[in-house]
C-alpha positions in Angstrom: 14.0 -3.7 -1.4 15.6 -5.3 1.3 15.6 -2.8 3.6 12.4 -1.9 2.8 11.1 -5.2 3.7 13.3 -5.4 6.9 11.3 -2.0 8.0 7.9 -3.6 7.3 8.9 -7.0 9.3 9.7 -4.2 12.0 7.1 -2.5 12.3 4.8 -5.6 12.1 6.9 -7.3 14.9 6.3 -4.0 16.8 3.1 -3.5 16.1 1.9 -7.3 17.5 4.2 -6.6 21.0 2.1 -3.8 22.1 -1.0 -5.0 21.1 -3.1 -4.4 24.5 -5.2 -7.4 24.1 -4.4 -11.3 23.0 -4.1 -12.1 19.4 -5.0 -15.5 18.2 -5.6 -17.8 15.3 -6.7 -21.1 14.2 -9.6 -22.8 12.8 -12.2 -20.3 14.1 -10.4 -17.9 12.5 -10.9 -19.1 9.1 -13.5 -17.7 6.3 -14.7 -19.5 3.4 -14.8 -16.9 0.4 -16.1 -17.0 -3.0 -12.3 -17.9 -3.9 -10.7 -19.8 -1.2 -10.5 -20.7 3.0 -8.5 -17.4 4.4 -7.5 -17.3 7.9 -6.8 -14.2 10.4 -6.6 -13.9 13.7 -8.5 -12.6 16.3 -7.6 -9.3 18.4 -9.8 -9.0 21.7 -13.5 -9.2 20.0 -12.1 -8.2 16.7 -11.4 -10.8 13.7 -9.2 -9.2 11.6 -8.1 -10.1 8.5 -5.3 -8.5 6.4 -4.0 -8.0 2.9 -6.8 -10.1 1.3 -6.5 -10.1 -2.9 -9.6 -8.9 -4.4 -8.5 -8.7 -7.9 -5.9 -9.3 -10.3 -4.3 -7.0 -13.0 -1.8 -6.9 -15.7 0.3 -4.0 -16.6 -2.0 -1.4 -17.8 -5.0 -3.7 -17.7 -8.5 -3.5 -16.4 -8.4 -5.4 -13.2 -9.8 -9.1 -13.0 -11.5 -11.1 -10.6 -8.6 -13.1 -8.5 -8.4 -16.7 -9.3 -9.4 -19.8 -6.6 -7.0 -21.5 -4.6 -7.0 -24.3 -2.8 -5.9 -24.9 0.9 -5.5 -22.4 3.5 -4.0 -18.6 2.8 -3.0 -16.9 5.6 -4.0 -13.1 5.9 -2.3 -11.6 8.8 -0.3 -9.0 7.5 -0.9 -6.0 5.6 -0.6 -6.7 1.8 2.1 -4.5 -0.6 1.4 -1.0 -1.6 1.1 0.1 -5.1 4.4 1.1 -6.5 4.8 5.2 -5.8 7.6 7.8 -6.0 9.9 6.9 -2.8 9.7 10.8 -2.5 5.8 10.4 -1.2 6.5 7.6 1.4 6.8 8.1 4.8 10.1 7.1 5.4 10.9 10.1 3.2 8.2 12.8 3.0 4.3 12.8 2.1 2.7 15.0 -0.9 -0.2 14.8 0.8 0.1 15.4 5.0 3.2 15.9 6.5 2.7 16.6 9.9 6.4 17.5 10.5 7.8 15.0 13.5 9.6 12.7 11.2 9.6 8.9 10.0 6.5 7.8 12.1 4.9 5.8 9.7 4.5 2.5 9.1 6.4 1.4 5.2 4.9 -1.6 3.7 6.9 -3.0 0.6 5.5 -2.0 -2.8 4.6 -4.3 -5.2 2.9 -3.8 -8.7 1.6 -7.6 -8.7 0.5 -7.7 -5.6 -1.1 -4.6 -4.3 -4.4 -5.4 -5.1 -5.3 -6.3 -1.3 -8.0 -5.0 1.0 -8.2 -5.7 4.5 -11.1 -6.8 7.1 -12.0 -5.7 10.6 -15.3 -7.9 11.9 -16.9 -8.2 15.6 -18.1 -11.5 13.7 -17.6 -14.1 11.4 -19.8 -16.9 10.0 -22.5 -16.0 12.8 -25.7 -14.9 10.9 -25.3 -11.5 12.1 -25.6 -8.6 8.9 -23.4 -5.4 10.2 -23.3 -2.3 8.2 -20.1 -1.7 6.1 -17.5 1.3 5.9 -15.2 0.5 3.1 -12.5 3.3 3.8 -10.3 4.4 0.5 -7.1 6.2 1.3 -5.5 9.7 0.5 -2.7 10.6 -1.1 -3.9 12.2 -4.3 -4.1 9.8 -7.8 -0.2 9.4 -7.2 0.9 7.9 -3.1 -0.4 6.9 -0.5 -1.8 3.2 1.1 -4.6 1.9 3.5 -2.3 2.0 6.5 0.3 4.5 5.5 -1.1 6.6 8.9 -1.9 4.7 12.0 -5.2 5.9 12.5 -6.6 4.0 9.5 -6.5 0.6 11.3 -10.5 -0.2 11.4 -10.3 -2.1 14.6 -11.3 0.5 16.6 -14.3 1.9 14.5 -15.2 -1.8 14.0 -15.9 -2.3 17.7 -17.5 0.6 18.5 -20.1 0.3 16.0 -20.6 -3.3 15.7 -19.6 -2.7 12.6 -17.5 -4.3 9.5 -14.3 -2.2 8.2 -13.3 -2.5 5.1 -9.9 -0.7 3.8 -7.8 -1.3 0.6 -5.0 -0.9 -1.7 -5.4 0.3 -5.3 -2.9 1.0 -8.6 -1.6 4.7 -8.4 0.1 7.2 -10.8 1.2 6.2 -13.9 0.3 2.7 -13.3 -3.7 3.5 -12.0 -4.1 7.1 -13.5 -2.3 6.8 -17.1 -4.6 7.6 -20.3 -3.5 5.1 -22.9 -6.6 4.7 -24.7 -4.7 6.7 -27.4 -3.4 3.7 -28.6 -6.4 1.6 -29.3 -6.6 -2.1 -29.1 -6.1 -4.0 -26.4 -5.6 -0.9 -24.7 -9.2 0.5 -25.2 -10.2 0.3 -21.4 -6.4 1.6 -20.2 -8.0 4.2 -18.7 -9.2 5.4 -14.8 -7.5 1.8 -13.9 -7.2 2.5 -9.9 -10.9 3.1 -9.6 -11.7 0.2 -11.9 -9.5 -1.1 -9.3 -11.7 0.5 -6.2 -14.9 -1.5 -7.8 -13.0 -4.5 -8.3 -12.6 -4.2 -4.5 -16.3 -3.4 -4.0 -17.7 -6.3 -6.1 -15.2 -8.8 -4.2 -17.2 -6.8 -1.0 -20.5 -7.6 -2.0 -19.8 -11.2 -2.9 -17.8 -11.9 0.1 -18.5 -9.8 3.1 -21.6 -11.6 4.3 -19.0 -14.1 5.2 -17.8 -11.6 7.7 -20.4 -10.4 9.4 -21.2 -7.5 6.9 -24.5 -6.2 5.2 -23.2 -6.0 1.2 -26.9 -4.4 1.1 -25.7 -2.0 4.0 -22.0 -0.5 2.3 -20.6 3.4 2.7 -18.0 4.2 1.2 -15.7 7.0 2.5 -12.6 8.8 1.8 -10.1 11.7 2.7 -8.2 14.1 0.0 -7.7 11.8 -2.7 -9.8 9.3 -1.3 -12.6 11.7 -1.5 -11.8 12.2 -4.7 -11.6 8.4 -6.0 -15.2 8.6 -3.8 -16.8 11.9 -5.8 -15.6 9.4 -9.2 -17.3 6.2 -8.2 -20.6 8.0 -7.6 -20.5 9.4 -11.6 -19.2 5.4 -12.5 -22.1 3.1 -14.1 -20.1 0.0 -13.1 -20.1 1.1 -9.3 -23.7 1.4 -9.3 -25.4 -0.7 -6.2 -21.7 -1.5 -4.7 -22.9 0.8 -2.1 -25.2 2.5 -0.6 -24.3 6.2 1.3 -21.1 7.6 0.4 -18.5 10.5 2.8 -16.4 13.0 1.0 -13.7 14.4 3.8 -11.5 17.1 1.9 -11.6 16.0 -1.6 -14.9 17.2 -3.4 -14.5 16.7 -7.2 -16.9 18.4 -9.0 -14.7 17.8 -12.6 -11.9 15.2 -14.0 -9.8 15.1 -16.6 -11.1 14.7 -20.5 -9.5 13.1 -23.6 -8.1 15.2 -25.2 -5.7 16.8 -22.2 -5.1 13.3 -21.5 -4.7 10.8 -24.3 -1.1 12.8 -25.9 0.3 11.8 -22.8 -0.6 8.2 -23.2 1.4 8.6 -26.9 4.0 10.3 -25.8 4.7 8.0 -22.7 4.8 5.3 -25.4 7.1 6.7 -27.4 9.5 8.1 -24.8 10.1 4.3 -23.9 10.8 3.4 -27.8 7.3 1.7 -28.0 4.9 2.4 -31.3 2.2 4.3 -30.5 -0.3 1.7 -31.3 -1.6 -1.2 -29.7 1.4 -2.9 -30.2 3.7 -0.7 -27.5 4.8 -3.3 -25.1 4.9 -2.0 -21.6 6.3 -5.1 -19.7 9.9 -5.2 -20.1 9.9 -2.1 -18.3 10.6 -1.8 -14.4 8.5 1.1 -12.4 11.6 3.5 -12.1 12.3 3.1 -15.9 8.6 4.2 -16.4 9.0 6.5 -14.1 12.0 8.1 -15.3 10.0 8.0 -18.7 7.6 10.1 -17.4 9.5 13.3 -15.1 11.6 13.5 -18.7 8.4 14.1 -20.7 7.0 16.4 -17.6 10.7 18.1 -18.3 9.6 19.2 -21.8 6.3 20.3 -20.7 4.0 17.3 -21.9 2.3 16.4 -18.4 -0.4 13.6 -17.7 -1.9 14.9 -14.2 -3.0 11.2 -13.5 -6.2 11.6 -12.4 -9.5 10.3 -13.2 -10.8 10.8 -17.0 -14.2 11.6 -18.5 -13.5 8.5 -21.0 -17.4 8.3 -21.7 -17.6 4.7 -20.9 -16.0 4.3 -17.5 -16.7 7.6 -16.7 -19.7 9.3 -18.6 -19.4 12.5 -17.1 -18.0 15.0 -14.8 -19.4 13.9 -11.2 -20.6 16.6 -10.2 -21.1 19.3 -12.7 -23.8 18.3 -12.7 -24.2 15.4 -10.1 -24.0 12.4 -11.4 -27.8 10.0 -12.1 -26.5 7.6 -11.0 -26.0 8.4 -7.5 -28.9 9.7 -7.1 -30.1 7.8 -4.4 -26.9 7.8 -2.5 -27.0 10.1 0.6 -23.5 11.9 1.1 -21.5 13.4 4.3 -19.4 16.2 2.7 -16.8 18.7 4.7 -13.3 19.8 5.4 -10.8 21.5 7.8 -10.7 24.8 8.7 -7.2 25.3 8.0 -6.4 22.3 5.8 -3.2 22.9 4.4 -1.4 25.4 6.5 0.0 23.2 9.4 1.8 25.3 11.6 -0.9 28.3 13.1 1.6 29.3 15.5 1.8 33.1 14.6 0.0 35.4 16.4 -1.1 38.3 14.2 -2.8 41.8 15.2 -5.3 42.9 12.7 -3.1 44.9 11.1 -0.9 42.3 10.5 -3.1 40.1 8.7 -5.1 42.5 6.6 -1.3 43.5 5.7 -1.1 39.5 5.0 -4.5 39.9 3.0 -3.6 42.6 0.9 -0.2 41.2 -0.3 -2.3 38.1 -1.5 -5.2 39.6 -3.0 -4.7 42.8 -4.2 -7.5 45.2 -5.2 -9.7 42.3 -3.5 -8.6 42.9 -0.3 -11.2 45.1 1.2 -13.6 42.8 -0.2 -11.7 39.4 1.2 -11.5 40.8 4.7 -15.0 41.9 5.1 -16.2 38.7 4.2 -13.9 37.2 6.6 -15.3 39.2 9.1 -18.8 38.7 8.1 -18.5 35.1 8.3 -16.3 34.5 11.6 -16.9 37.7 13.5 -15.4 35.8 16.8 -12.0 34.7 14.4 -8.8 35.9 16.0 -6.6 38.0 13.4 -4.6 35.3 12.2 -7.6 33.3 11.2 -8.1 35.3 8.2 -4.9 34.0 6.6 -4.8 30.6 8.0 -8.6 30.0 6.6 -9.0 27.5 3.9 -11.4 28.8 0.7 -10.5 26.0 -1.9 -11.5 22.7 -0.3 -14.6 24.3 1.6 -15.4 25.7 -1.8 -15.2 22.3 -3.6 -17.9 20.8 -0.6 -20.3 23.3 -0.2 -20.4 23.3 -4.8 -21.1 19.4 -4.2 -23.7 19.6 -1.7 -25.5 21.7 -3.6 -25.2 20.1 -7.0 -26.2 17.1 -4.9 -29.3 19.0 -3.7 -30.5 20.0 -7.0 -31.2 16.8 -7.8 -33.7 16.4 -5.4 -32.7 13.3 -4.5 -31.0 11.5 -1.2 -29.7 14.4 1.0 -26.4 15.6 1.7 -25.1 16.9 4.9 -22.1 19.3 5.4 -19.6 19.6 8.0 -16.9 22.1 8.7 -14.3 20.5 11.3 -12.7 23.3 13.1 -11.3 21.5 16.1 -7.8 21.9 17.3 -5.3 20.5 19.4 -3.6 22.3 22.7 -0.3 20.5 22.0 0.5 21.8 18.7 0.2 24.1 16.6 -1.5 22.1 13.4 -4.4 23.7 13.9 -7.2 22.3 12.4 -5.2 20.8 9.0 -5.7 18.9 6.5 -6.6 15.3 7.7 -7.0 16.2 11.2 -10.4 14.5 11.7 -9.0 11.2 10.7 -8.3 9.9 14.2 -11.6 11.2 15.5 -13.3 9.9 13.1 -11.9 6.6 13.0 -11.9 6.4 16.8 -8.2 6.3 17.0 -6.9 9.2 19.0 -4.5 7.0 21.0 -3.0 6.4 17.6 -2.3 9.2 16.5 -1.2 11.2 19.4 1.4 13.5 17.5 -1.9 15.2 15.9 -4.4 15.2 18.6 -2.4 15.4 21.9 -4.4 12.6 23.2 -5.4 15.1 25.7 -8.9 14.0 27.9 -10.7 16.8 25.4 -9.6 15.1 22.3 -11.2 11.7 23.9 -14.1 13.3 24.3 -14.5 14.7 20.6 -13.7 11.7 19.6 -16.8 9.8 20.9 -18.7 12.5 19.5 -17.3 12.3 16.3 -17.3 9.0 15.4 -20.5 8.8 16.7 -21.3 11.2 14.2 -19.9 8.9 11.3 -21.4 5.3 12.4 -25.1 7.0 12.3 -24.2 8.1 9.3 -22.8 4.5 8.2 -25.8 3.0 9.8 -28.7 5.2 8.9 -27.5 7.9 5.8 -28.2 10.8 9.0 -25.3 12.1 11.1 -27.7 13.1 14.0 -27.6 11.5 17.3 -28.4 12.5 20.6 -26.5 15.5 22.1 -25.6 16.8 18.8 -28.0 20.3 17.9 -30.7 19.2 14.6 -28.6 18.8 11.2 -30.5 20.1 8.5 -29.9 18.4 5.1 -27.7 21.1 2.9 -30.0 23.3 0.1 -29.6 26.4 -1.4 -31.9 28.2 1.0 -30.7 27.8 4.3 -27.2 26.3 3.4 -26.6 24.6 6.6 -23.1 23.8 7.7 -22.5 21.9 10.8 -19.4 23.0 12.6 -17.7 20.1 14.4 -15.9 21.1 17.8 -15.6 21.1 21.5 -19.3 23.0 20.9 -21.0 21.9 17.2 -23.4 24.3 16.0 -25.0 24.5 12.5 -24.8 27.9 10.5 -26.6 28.9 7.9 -24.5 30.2 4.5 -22.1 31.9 7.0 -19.6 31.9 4.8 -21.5 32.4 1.1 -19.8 35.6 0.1 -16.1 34.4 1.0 -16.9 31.2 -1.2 -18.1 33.3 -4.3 -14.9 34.8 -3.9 -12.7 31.5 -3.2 -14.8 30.1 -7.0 -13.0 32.3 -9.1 -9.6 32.1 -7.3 -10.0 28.1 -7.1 
């Protein structure tokens, strides 16, 4: 832990020395919240305000408004992470993007009492003004991951660009956020989908709090990639996040289903009695550190009794599956849905010939072959060879099945993307995550991905262009970009995001019947 914390102070320390412009704090740095006077600093025209607690929680309990203080707390750091397998940090290796050139990233200390932080990034505080407000949940699956665990997801950038406020935050993972344990009744009745009780715990301290800093709490998207987008697909289904916000962006992570009951709640039993506990409401789950409930848990995955933490259809928290079909409640919520061409193949280095990759094609599809690779062809007659196997089906699947739940309801639109951009400098092609810096108009930031060539600049003015009229308006169009038809089941536009974006109408329908029964 020590060292751990020695890396954060490090990282902070280096982080504030290259700032480019001057940092300071004081009394007009200060915000008077619902709970207590918290002071940041202020970074050119940005106020920014970091590691913030929204909520408090005990062990395996819903999450609680946080309690008032008195006097001054200072919020200039990022907050803890949740607790997580070391094995999905970045000092070691990330489950969900490794972008192979090493320990990069900055480590923040977990802490399980403690992680329930969010962070601000304002062009104002305390000045009338009421900014739209992009609340940003990270990636990382149900299981790793934090809301600064890549560079690109500081909101200072976005923040100024837009006039906008930035919201990001921290949230319980794995077995501590994703853990059925409803099994045991009692006081653990609600022990259920506690990370994205977590998530609107974080919204409602949002929408009591943020016109403080210069936000709209009438005016809130939320947004998230991979898991993100997942926790994101859940809170539109949740009765409880109903009115926390307003539009909502799915990048990578369209979840149409969750987890029910009865896969779940044996888990929940099991994990109970693995530790010695009754498997009643009378386990006792504190005496335990996070490794020993860890360890609890990769010996029951040992013989075969896994919990997947993810989200659960629990009935109460979660009614239903979010989209299958899409949820009521949402109804009104315009959505921005899309992926990455090549999502999880990261190195697209091999040059193929066509006989090469239909050879590829066969070995992985069999008697489908002939089929796959004419509706390759069909859909990207200008593809080189190598395309064909580097191509993602699964995730593009997932999207284009949510916008069109989400058009049968006839409701607030959704609109499509397909981000097939890639950078001259490497070979990651267009990967999973790749749009994050572009996005979040942070190129220089993550130069490793992008090259920070002048062409990546200039896609990323487009594209986060793209996402602050979406923030602002529920419409990704702006000027310079060809019309973006809302996605239905008749024209099935997709918007392809590069150098040169171009909308296409169900290009790709016959690969994605094929990708549904595969995925």
């Amino acid at each position: 832990m020590k060292k751990q914390i020695s890396i954060w102070i490090l990282s902070l320390l280096t982080a504030l020395s290259i700032t480019a412009q001057p940092i300071t704090s004081g009394k007009h740095t200060r915000v008077e919240t619902v709970y207590g006077t918290v002071e940041g600093y202020q970074d050119g025209s940005i106020f920014t305000f970091k590691g913030i607690q929204y909520a408090r929680a005990e062990r395996f309990m819903p999450p609680q408004a946080p309690e008032k203080f008195t006097g001054v707390r200072q919020c200039k750091v990022y907050g803890p992470q949740a607790p997580q397998n070391e094995s999905l940090k970045w000092n070691d290796r990330n489950s969900q993007t490794d972008y192979g050139f090493g320990n990069q990233f900055t480590v923040e200390p977990m802490d399980e009492k403690s992680c329930l932080v969010l962070n601000v990034w304002t062009p104002g505080i305390n000045d009338g003004k009421r900014r739209p407000v992009f609340v940003w949940i990270h990636g990382g699956g149900y299981t790793g991951g934090s809301c600064h665990d890549l560079p690109c997801y500081e909101g200072r950038a976005l923040a100024e660009a837009g006039d906008i406020v930035v919201v990001s935050l921290n949230h319980r993972l794995n077995v501590l956020g994703y853990a059925n344990l409803t099994g045991l009744g009692g006081k653990y009745a609600q022990s259920v989908n506690l990370g994205q009780q977590d998530i609107v715990k974080a919204l409602e301290w949002v929408r009591d709090n943020i016109a403080f800093f210069g936000g709209d709490s009438n005016e809130v998207t939320i947004g998230g990639q991979s898991g993100g987008g997942g926790k994101v697909s859940t809170l539109m289904a949740m009765p409880s996040a109903k009115g926390l916000f307003k539009r909502a962006i799915v990048q990578s992570g369209s979840s149409l289903r969750q987890a029910l009951p009865e896969q779940t709640r044996p888990f929940g039993i099991a994990f109970a009695q693995e530790l010695g506990q009754p498997a009643t409401a009378e386990a006792d789950f504190s005496k335990f550190t996070y490794e020993e409930l860890n360890y609890a848990v990769s010996r029951l995955n040992q013989r075969g009794i896994r919990s997947g933490f993810s989200p659960v259809v629990d009935g109460e928290i979660l009614p239903q599956h979010p989209f299958e079909p899409a949820s009521p409640i949402s109804k009104d919520v315009p959505m921005l849905i899309g992926t990455d061409f090549n999502e999880f193949t990261f190195d697209i280095s091999r040059d193929m010939t066509w006989e090469e990759a239909e050879t590829a094609v066969r070995q992985r599809q069999g008697d489908r072959a002939d089929q796959y690779i004419a509706a390759f062809k069909k859909a990207y007659p200008n593809a080189e060879p190598k395309e064909m196997t580097y191509v993602d089906t699964g995730f593009r699947a997932g999207a284009v099945r949510q916008a069109a739940a989400k058009a049968a309801q006839g409701g607030a639109p959704a609109y499509l993307y397909l981000f097939t951009w890639k950078p001259e400098s490497n070979a990651l092609g267009a990967s999973h995550g790749m749009e994050l810096p572009f996005m979040l108009h942070n190129v220089s930031l993550q130069r490793e991905m992008t090259g920070a060539s002048p062409a990546a600049y200039k896609f990323e003015k487009l594209v986060s262009s793209i996402w602050l009229a979406f923030i602002k308006t529920g419409n990704p169009n702006i000027k310079g970009l060809p019309k973006w038809e809302p996605y239905n089941e008749q024209t099935g536009v997709t918007m392809i995001l590069d150098n040169k974006c171009y909308p296409l109408q169900h290009h790709d329908k016959e690969l994605m019947q094929m990708s549904r029964s595969i995925w």
